[in-house]
Backbone as a printed PyTorch tensor [residue, N CA C, xyz], in Angstrom:
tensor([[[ 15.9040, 160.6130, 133.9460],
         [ 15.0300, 159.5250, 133.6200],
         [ 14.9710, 158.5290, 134.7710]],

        [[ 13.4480, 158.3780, 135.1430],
         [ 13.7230, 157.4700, 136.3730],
         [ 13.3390, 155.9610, 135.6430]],

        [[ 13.2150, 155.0410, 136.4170],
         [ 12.3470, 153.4890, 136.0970],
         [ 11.0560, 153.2340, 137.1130]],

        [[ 10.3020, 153.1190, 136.4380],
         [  9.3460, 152.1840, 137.5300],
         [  9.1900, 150.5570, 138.2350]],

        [[ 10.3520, 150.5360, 137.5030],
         [ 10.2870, 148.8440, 137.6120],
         [ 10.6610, 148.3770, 138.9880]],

        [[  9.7370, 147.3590, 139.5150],
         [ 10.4200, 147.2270, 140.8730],
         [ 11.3640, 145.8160, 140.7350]],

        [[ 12.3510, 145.8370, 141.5520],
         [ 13.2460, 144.8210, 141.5890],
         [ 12.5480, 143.7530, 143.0310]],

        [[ 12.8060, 142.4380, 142.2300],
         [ 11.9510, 142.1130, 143.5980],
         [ 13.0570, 141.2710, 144.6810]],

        [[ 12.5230, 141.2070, 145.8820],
         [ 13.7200, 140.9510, 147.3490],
         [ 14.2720, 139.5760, 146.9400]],

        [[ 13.1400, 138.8800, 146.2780],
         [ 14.5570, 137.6400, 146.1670],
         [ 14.6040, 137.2160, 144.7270]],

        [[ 15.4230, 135.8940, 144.5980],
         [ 15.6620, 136.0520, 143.1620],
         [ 15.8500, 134.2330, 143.4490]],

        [[ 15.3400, 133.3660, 142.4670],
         [ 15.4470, 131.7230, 142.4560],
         [ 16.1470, 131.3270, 141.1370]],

        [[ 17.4080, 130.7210, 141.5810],
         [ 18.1220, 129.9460, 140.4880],
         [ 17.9350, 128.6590, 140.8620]],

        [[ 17.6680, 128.1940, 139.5810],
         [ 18.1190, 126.0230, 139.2540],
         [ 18.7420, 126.1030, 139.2060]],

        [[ 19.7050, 125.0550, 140.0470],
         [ 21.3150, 124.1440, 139.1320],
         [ 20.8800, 122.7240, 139.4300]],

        [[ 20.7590, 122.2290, 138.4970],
         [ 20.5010, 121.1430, 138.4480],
         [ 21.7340, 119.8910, 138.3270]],

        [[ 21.7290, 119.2120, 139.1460],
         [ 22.9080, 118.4610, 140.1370],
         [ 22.7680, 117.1000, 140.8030]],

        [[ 23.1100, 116.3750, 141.1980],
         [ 22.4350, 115.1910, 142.1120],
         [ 24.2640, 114.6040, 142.6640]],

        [[ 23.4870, 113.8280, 143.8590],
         [ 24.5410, 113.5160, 144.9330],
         [ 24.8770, 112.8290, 145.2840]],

        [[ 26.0750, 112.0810, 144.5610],
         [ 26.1760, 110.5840, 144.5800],
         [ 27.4720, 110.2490, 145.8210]],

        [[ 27.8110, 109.1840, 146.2900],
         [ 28.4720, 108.9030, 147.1440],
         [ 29.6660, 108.3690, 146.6500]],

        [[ 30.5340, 108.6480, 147.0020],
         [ 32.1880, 108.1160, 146.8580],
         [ 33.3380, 107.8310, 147.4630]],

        [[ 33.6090, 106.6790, 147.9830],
         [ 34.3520, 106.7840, 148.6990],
         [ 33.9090, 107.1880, 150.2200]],

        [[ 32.7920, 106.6570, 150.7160],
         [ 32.3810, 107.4370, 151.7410],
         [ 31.7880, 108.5750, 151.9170]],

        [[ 32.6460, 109.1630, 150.8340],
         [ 31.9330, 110.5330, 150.8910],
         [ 31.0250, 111.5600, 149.8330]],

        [[ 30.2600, 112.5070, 150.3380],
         [ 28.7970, 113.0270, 149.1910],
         [ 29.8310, 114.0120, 148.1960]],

        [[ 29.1050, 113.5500, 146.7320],
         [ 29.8140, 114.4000, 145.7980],
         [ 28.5910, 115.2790, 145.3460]],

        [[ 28.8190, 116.4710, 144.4340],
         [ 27.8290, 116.6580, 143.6930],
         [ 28.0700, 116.9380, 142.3110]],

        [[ 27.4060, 115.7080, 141.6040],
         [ 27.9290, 115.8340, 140.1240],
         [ 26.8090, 116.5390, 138.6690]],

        [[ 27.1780, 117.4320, 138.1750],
         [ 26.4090, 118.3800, 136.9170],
         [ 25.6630, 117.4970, 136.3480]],

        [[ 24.7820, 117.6480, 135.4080],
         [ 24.5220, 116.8670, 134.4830],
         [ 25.4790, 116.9670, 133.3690]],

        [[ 25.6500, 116.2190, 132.4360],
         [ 26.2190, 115.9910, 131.4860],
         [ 26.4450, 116.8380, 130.0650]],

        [[ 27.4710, 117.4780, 129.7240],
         [ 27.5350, 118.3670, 129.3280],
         [ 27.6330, 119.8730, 129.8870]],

        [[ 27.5630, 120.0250, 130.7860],
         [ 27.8800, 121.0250, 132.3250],
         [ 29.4080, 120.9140, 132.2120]],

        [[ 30.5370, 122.2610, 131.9980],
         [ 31.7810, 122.0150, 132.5040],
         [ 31.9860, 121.7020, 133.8210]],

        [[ 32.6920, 120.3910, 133.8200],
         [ 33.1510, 120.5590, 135.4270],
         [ 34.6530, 120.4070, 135.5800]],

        [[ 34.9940, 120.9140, 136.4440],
         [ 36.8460, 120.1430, 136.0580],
         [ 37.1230, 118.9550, 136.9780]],

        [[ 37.8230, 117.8900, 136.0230],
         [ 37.9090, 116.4740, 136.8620],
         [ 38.3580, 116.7220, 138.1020]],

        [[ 37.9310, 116.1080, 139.0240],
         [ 38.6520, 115.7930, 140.2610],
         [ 38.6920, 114.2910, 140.6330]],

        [[ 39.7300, 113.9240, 140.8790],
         [ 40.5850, 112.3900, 141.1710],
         [ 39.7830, 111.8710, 142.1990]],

        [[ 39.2570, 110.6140, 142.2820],
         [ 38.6690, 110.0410, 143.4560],
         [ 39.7490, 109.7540, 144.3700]],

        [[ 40.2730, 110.4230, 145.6830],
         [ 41.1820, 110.0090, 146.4910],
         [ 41.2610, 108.4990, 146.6750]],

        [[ 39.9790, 108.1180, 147.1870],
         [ 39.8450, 106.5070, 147.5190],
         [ 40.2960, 105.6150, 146.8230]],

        [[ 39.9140, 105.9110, 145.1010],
         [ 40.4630, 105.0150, 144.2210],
         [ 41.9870, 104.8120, 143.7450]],

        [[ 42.2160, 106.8630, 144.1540],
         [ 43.9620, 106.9850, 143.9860],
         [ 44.8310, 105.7250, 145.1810]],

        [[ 44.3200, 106.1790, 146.1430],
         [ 44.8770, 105.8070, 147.1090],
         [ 45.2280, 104.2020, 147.3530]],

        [[ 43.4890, 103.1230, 146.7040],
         [ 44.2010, 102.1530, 146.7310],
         [ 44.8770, 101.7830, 145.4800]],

        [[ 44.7050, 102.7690, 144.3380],
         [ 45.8310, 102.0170, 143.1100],
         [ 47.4150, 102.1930, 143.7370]],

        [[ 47.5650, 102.9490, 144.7040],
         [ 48.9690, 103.6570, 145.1920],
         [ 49.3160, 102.0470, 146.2400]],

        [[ 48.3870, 101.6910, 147.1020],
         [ 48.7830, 100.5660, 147.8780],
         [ 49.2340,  99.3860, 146.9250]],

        [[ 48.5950,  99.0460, 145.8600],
         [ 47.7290,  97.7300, 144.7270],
         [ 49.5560,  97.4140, 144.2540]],

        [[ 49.4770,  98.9270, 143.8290],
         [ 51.0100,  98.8940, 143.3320],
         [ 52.5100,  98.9970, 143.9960]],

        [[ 51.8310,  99.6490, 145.1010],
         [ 53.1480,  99.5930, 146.4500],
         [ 53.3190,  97.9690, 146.6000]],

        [[ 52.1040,  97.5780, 147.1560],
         [ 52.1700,  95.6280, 147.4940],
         [ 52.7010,  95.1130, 146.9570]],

        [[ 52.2960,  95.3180, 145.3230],
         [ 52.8410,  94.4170, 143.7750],
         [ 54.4440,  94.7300, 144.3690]],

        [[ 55.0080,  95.5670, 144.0130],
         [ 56.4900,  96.0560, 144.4720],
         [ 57.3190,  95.1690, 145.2200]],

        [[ 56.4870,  94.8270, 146.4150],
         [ 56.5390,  94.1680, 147.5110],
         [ 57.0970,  92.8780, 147.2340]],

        [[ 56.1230,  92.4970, 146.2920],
         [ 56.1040,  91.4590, 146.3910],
         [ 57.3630,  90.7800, 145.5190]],

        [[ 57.2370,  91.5920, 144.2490],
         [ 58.1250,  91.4610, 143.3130],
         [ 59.6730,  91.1300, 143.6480]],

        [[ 59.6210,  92.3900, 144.5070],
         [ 61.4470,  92.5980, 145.0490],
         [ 61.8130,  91.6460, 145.7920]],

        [[ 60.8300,  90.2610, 146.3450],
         [ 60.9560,  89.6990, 147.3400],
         [ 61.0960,  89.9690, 148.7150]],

        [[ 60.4290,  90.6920, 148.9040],
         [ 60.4700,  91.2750, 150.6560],
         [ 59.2930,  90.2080, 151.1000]],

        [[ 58.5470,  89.9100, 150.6230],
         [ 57.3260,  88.9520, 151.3870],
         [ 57.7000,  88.0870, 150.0240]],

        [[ 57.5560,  86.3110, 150.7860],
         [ 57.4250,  85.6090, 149.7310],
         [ 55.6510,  85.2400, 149.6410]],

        [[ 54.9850,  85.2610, 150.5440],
         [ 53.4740,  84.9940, 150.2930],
         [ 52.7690,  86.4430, 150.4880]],

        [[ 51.6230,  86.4360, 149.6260],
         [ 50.5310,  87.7160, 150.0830],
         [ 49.9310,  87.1030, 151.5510]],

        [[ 50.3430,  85.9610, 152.1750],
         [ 49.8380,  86.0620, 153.2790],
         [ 50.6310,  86.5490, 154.2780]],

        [[ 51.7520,  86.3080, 153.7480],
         [ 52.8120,  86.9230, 155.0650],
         [ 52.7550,  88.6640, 155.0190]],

        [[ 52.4780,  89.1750, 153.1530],
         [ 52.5540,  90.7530, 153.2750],
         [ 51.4900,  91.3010, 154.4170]],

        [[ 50.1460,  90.5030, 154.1430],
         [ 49.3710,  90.7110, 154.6670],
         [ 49.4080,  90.9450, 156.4500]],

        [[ 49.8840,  89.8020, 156.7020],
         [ 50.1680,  90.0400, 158.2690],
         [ 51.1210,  90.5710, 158.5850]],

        [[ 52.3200,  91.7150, 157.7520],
         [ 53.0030,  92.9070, 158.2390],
         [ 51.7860,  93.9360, 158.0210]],

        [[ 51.0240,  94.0630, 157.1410],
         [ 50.2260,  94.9440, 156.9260],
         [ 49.0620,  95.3040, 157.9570]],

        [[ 48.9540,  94.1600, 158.4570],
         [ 47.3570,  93.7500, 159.5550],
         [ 46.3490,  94.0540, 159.1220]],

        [[ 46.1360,  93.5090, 157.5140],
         [ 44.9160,  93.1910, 156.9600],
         [ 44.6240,  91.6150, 156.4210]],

        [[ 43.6720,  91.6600, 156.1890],
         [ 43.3740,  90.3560, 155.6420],
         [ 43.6030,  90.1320, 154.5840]],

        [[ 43.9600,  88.6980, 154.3750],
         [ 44.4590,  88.1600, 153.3220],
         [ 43.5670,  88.6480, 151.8110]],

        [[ 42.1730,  87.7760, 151.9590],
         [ 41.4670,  88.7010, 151.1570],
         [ 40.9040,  89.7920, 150.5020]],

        [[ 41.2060,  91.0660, 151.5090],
         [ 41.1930,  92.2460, 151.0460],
         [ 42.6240,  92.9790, 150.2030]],

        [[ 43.8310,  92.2870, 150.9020],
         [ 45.0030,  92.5520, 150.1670],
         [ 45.3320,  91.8980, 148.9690]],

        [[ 44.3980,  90.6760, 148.6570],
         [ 44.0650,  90.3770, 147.2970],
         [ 43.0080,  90.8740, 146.4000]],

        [[ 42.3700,  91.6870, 146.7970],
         [ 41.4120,  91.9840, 145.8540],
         [ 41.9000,  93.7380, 145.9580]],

        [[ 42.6140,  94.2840, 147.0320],
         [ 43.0120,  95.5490, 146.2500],
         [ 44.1930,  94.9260, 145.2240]],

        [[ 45.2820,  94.2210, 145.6020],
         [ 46.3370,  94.1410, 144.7790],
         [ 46.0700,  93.6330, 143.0220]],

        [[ 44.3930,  92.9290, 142.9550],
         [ 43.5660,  92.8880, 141.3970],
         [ 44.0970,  94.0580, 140.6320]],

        [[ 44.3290,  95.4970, 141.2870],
         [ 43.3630,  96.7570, 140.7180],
         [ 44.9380,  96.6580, 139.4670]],

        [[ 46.2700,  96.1790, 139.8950],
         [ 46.8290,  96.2900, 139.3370],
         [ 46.9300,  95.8930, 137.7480]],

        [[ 45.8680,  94.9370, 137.7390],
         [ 45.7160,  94.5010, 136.3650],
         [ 44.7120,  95.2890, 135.6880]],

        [[ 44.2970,  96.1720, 136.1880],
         [ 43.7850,  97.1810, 135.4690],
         [ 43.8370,  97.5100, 134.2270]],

        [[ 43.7020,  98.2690, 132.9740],
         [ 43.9650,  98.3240, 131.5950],
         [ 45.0940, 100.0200, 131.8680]],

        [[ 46.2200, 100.5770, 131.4960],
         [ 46.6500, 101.0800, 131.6780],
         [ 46.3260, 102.4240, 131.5930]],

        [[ 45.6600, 102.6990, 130.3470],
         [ 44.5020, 104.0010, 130.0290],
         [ 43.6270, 104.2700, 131.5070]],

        [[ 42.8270, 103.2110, 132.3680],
         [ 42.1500, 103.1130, 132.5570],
         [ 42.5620, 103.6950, 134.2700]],

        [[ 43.9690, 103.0350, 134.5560],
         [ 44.6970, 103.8370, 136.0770],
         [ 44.9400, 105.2700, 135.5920]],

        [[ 45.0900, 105.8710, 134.5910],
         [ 45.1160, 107.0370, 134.1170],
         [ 44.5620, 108.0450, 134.3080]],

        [[ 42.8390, 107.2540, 133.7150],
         [ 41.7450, 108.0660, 134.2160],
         [ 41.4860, 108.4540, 135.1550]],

        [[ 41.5980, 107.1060, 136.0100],
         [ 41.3870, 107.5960, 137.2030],
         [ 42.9890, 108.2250, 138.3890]],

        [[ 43.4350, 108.3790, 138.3190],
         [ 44.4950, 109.7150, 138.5400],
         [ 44.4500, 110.7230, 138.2710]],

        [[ 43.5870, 110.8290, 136.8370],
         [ 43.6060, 112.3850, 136.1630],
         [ 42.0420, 112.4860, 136.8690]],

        [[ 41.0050, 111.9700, 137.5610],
         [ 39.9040, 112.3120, 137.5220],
         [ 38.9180, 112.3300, 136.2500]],

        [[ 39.5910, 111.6080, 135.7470],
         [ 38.3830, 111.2060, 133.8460],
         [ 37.7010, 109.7640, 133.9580]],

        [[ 37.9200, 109.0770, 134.9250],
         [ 37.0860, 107.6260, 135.0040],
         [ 35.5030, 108.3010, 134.9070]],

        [[ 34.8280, 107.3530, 134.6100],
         [ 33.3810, 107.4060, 134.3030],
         [ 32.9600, 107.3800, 135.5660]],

        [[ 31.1320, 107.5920, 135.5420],
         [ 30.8330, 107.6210, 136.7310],
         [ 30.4420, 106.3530, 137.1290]],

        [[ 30.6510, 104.8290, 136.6910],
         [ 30.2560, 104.2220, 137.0380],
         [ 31.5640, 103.2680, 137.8070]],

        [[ 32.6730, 103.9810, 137.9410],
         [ 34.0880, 103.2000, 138.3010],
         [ 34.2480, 103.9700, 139.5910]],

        [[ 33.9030, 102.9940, 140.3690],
         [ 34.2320, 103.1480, 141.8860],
         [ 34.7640, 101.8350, 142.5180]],

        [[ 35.4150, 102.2750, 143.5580],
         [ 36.2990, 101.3600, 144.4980],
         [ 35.6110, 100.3990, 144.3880]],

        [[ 34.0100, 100.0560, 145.0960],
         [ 33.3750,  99.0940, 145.2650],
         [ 33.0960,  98.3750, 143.9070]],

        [[ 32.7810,  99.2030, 143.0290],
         [ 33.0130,  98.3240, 141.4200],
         [ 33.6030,  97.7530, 141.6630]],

        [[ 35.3960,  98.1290, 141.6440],
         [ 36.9780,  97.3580, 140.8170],
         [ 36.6460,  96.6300, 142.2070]],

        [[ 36.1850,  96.7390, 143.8110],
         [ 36.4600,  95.2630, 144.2430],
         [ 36.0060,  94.3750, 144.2610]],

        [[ 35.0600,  94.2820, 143.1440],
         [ 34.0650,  92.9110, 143.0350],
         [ 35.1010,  92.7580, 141.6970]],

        [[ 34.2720,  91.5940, 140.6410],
         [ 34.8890,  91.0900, 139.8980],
         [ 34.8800,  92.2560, 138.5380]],

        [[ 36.2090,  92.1480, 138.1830],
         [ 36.0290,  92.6830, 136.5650],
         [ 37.3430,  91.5910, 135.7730]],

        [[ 36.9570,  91.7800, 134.1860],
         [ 37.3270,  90.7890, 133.6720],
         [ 39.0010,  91.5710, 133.2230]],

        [[ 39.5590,  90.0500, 132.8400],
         [ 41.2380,  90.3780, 132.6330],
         [ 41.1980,  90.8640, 131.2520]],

        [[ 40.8710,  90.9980, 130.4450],
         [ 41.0860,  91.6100, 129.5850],
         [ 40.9740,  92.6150, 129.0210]],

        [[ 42.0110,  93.7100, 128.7150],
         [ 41.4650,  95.4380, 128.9650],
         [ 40.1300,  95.8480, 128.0220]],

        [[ 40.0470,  95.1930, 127.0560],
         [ 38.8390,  95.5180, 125.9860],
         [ 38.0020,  95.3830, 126.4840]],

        [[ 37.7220,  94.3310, 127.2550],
         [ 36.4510,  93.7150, 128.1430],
         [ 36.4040,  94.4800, 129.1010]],

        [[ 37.7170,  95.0010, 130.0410],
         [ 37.3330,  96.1070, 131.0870],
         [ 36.8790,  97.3200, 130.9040]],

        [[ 37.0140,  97.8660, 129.4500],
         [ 36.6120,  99.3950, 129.6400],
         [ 34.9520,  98.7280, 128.7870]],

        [[ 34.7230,  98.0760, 128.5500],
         [ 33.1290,  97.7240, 128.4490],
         [ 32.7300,  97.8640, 129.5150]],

        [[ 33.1630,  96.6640, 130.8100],
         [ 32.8190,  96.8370, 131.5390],
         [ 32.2910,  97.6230, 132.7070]],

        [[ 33.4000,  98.4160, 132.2850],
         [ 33.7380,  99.4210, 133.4760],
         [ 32.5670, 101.2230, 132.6740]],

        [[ 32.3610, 100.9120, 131.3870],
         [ 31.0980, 101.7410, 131.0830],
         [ 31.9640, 103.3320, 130.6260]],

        [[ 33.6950, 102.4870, 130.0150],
         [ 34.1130, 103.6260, 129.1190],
         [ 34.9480, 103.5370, 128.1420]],

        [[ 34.8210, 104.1640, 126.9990],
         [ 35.1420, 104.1820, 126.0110],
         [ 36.8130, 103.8310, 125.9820]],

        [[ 36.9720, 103.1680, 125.1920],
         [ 38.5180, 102.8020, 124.7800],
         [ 39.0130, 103.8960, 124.3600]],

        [[ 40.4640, 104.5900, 125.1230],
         [ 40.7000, 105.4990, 124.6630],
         [ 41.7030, 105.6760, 123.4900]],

        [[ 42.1710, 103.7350, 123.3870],
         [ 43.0120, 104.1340, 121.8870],
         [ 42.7930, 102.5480, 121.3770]],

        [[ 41.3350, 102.2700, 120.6070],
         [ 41.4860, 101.0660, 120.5560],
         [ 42.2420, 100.0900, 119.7560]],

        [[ 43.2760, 100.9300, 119.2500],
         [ 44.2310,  99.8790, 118.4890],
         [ 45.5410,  99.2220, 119.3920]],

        [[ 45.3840,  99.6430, 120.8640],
         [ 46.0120,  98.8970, 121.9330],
         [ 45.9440,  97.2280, 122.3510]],

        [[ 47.2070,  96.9560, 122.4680],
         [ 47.0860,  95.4760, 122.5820],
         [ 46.9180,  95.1870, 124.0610]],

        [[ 46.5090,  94.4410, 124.1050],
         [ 46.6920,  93.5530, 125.5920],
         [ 47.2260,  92.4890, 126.1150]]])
């Protein structure tokens, strides 16, 4: 038994996708409902890893001012205050983003503008669901 059917030379798939920026660098994220498996924003890991190294810092008394940490560090005062914010973060919320589950609207440049102190108010803010809202703050 033969076929007549001809197979033709090429073949066109959709994936439908778009390419958002992070951290400097191009991602490409599914639409919604698409499995994807989380992946951790380095950038954001990286400065919750400083936010909380500094806090440390500061705590143990090795620097008595964030201005003095700052000038072992050779950054500016202001930027070593507005990463060392991230620490007040809502605790769920450094989670996410470690595990790669933050929303897509929580990026570095978000958390370094203003977000509010209170975790209920931050995961509004921040455009994600409370993941246990009978948590206190």
């Amino acid at each position: 038994m033969t076929r007549n059917t001809s197979v033709p030379d090429t073949m066109t798939i959709h994936v439908p996708f778009r390419v958002v920026k992070r951290g400097g660098r191009k991602e490409m994220v599914l639409p919604q409902g698409a499995a994807q498996a989380p992946k951790p924003d380095n950038t954001l890991v990286k400065a919750l890893a400083r936010a909380f190294r500094w806090k440390r810092m500061l705590e143990s008394g090795d620097f008595v001012t964030v201005a003095e940490l700052a000038a072992r560090e050779g950054i500016a005062v202001s930027y070593l205050a507005r990463v060392l914010r991230l620490t007040q973060l809502a605790p769920d919320l450094v989670e996410a983003i470690l595990d790669g589950q933050q929303g897509p609207g929580v990026t570095l440049a978000r958390l370094m503008g203003s977000f509010p102190a209170p975790w209920t108010e931050q995961r509004i803010a921040l455009d994600r669901c409370a993941v246990n809202s009978t948590s206190a703050d």
